[in-house]
C-alpha positions in Angstrom: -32.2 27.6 44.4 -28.6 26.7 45.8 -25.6 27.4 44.1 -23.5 24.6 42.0 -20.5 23.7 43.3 -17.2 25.3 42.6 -16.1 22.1 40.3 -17.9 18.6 39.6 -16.4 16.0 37.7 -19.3 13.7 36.3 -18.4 10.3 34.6 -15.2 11.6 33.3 -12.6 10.2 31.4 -9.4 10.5 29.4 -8.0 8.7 27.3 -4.1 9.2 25.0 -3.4 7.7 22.0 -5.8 5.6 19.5 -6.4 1.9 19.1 -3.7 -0.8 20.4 -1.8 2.3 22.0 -4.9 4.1 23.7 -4.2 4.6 27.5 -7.0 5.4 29.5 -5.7 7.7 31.9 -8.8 8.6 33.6 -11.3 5.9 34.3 -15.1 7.4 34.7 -14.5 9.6 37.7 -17.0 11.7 40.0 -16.1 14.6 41.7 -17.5 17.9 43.4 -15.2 20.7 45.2 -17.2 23.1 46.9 -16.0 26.9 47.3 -14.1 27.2 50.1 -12.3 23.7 50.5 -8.8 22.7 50.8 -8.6 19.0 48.9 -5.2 17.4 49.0 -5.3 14.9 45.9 -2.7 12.1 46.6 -2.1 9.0 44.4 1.1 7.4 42.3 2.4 8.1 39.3 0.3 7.3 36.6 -2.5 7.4 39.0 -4.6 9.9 36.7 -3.7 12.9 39.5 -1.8 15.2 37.0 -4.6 13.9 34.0 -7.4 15.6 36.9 -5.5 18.7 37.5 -4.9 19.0 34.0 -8.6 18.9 33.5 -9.6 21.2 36.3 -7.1 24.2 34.8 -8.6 23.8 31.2 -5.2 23.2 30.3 -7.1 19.3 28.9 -10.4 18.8 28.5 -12.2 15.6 28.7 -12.8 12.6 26.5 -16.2 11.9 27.7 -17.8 13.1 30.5 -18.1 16.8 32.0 -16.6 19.1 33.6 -18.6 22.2 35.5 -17.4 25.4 36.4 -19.9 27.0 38.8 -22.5 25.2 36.9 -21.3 25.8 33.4 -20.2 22.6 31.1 -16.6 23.6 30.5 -15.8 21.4 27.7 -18.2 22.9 25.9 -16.2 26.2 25.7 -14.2 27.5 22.9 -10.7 27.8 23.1 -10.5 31.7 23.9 -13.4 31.1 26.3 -11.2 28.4 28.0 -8.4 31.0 28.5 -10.7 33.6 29.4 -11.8 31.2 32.7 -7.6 30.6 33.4 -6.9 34.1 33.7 -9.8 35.9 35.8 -11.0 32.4 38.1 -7.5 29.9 38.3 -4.6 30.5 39.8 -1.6 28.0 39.1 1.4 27.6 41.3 4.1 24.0 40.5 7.0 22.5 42.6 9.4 24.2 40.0 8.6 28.5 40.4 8.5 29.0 37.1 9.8 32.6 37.3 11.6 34.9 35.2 15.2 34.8 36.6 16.0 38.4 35.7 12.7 40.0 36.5 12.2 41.6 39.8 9.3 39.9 42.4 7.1 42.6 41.8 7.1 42.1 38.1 6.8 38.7 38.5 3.6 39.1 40.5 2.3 41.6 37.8 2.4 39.6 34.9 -0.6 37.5 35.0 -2.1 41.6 35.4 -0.1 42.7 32.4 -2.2 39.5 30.3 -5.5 40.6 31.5 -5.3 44.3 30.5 -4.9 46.0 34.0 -3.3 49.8 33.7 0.3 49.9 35.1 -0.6 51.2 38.6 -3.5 49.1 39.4 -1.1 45.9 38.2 1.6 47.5 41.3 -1.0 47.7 43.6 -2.4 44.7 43.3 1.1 43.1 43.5 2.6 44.4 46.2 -0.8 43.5 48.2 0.1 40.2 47.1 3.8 39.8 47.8 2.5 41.3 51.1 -0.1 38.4 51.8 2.5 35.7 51.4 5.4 37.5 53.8 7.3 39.2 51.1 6.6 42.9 52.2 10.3 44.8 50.9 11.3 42.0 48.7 9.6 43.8 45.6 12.9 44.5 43.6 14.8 41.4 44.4 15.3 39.0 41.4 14.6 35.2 41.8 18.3 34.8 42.0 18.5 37.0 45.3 15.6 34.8 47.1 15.7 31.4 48.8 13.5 28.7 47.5 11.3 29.2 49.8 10.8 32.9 49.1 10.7 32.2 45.3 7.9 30.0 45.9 6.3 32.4 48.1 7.0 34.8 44.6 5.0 32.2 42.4 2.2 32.2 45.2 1.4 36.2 45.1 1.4 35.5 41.2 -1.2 32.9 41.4 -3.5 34.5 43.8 -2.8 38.3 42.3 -5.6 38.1 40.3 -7.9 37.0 42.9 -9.1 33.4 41.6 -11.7 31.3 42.8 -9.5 28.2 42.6 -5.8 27.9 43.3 -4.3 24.7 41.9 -0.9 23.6 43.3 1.0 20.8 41.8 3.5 19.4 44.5 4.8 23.2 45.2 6.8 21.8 48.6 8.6 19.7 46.5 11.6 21.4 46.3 11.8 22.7 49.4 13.2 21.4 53.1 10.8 20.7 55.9 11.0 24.3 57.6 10.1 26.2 53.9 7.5 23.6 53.0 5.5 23.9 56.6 6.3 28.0 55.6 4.5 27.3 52.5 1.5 25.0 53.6 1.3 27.8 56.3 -0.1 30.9 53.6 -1.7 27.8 51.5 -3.6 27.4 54.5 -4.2 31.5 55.3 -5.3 32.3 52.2 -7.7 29.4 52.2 -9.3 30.5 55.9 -8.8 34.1 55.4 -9.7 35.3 51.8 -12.0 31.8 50.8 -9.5 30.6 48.1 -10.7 27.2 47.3 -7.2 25.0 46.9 -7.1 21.7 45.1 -3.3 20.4 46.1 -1.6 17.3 44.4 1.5 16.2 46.9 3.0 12.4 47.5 3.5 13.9 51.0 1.3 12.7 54.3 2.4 15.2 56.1 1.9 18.0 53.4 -1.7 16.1 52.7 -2.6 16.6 56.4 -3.2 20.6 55.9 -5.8 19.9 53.7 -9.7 19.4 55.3 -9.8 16.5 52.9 -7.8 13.9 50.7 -8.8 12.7 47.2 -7.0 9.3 46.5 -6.5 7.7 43.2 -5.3 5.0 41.5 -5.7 3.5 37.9 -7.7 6.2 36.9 -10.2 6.5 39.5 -11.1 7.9 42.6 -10.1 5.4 45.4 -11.0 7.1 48.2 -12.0 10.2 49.9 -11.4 11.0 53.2 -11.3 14.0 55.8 -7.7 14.7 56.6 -6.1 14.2 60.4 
């Protein structure tokens, strides 16, 4: 029997607001992400992107329609269950870092670690293996305010990926960075995808960002436009 696929949307949507104010912000949408991939999901604002990514993280859940996990109906998951899949199979890293400014890297790293129960030295372990993987060997002990952007984000990378997850989700995270830092970041987006079989879901309004990815989800109006392998 073959396995599910990592995610599949089926028929979903989403929908804010009742009656004469109801926006339908997701129109009936299909999708499957296999492990492994690197998607790049593009689209305007108030496309339904964010609504999607929303969805995938179990930070939303549908209105109608389903959302699997490996095979398992994810809406139909309690609350603690829904948390329980964020902090052992998602990673999350966003354009703004999201770090605490006067915690050190390595803490930073740990403290997805620290939620999940791990003892003190398997958290430093695990985090300095982290900050490693992204190019941040001997930054440990420097605070976000002693890094560049570019090594903050790097910071809120190791976080993300510390605990191993099947699925990264990144939400724009070269936006708020210069063309040298973002091709940096793209870079170990694209390492740990190829080298540790991270499957990476990536919203960006950026072509050139887009073009990492092995393919592009488009939408607009609350669907799914288009899908196409990337250049």
């Amino acid at each position: 029997m073959s396995k599910p696929p990592l995610v599949e949307l089926r028929k979903v949507t989403k929908t804010f607001g009742q009656g004469a104010a109801a926006v339908q912000a997701l129109r009936g949408i299909d999708l499957v992400i296999e492990q492994g991939e690197f998607v790049a999901v593009m689209g305007a604002s108030g496309s339904g992107k964010s609504t999607c990514m929303n969805i995938l993280g179990c930070l939303d859940t549908p209105t109608t329609g389903s959302y699997l996990f490996q095979g398992v109906a994810v809406e139909g998951l309690s609350r603690n269950q829904r948390a329980l899949l964020r902090r052992h199979y998602l990673g999350f890293v966003f354009q703004g870092f999201n770090l605490l400014p006067r915690t050190t890297a390595l803490e930073n790293v740990e403290l997805p670690l620290i939620y999940r129960g791990d003892a003190p030295a398997v958290r430093r372990r695990f985090a300095q293996a982290a900050l490693a993987s992204v190019g941040l060997a001997g930054w440990e002990h420097h605070t976000p305010s002693e890094l560049s952007g570019g090594q903050q984000q790097r910071v809120a990378i190791a976080r993300a990926i510390v605990t191993k997850p099947f699925l990264l989700l990144a939400d724009e995270p070269t936006g708020n960075l210069d063309t040298q830092r973002s091709k940096e970041i793209m870079d170990i987006l694209t390492t740990l995808n190829r080298e540790q079989g991270i499957t990476i879901v990536m919203v960006t309004h950026e072509p050139d960002m887009a073009s990492y990815a092995g393919r592009i989800v488009r939408f607009r109006d609350g669907l799914v436009i288009l899908e196409e392998g990337a250049a």
